[in-house]
C-alpha positions as CSV (number, residue, x, y, z in Angstrom):
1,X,118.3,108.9,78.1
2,X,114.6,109.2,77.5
3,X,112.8,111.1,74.8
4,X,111.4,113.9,77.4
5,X,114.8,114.1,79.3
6,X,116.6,114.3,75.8
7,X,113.3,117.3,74.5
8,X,113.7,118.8,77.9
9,X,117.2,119.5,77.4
10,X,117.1,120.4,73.8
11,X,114.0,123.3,75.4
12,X,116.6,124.2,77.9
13,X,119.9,125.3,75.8
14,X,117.4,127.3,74.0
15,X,116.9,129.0,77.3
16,X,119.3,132.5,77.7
17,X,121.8,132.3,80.1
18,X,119.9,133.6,83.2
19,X,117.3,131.5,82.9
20,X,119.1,128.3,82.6
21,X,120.9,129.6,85.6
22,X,117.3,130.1,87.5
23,X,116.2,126.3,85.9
24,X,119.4,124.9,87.6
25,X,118.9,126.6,90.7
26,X,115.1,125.4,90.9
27,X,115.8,122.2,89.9
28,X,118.7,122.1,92.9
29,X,116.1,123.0,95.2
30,X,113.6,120.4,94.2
31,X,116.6,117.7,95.0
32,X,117.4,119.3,98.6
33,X,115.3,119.5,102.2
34,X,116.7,123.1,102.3
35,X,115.1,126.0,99.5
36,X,118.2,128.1,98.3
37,X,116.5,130.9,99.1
38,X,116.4,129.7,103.2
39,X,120.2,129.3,102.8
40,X,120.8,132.7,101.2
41,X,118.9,133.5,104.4
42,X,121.1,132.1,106.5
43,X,124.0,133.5,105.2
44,X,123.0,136.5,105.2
45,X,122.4,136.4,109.0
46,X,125.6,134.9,109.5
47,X,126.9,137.9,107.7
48,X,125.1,140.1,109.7
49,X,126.3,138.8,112.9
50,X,129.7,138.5,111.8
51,X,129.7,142.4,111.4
52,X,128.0,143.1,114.3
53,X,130.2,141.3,115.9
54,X,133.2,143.3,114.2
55,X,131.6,146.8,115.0
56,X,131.3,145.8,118.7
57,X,135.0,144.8,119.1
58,X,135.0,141.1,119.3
59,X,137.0,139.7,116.5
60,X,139.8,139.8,115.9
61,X,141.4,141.6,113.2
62,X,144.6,141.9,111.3
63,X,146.4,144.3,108.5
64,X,146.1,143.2,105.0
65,X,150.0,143.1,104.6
66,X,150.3,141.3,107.4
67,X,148.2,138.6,105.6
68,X,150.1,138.5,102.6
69,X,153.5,138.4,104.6
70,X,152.3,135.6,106.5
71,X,150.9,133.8,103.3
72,X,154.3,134.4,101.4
73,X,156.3,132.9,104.2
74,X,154.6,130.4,104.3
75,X,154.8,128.9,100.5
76,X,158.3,129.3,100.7
């Protein structure tokens, strides 16, 4: 490890929690072609769209218990 990789990290576990969290999510972002703030766009669209298309009647849907009955059945 070199000496500024080995300082850096020393600087950063003085950091608080939260901003080591935003460190690690800027230095993800520096590594990828896509800013996580574009994704969290994205999925928030997706989102979006996946309600809309819940409100106007195309998915569909099915009862909690039936989920969990289905689920238990099956890791018998």
């Amino acid at each position: 490890m070199s000496a500024l990789l080995a300082e850096l990290e020393q600087q950063a576990r003085n950091l608080t929690p939260d901003e080591r969290a935003r460190l690690v999510e800027m230095l993800l972002e520096s590594l990828e072609d896509t800013s996580l703030s574009e994704v969290e766009r994205e999925w928030r669209r997706e989102i979006e769209n996946r309600v809309a298309a819940y409100d106007r009647g195309e998915v569909q849907t099915y009862a909690a218990e039936d989920v969990f009955a289905e689920a238990q059945r099956l890791a018998k």
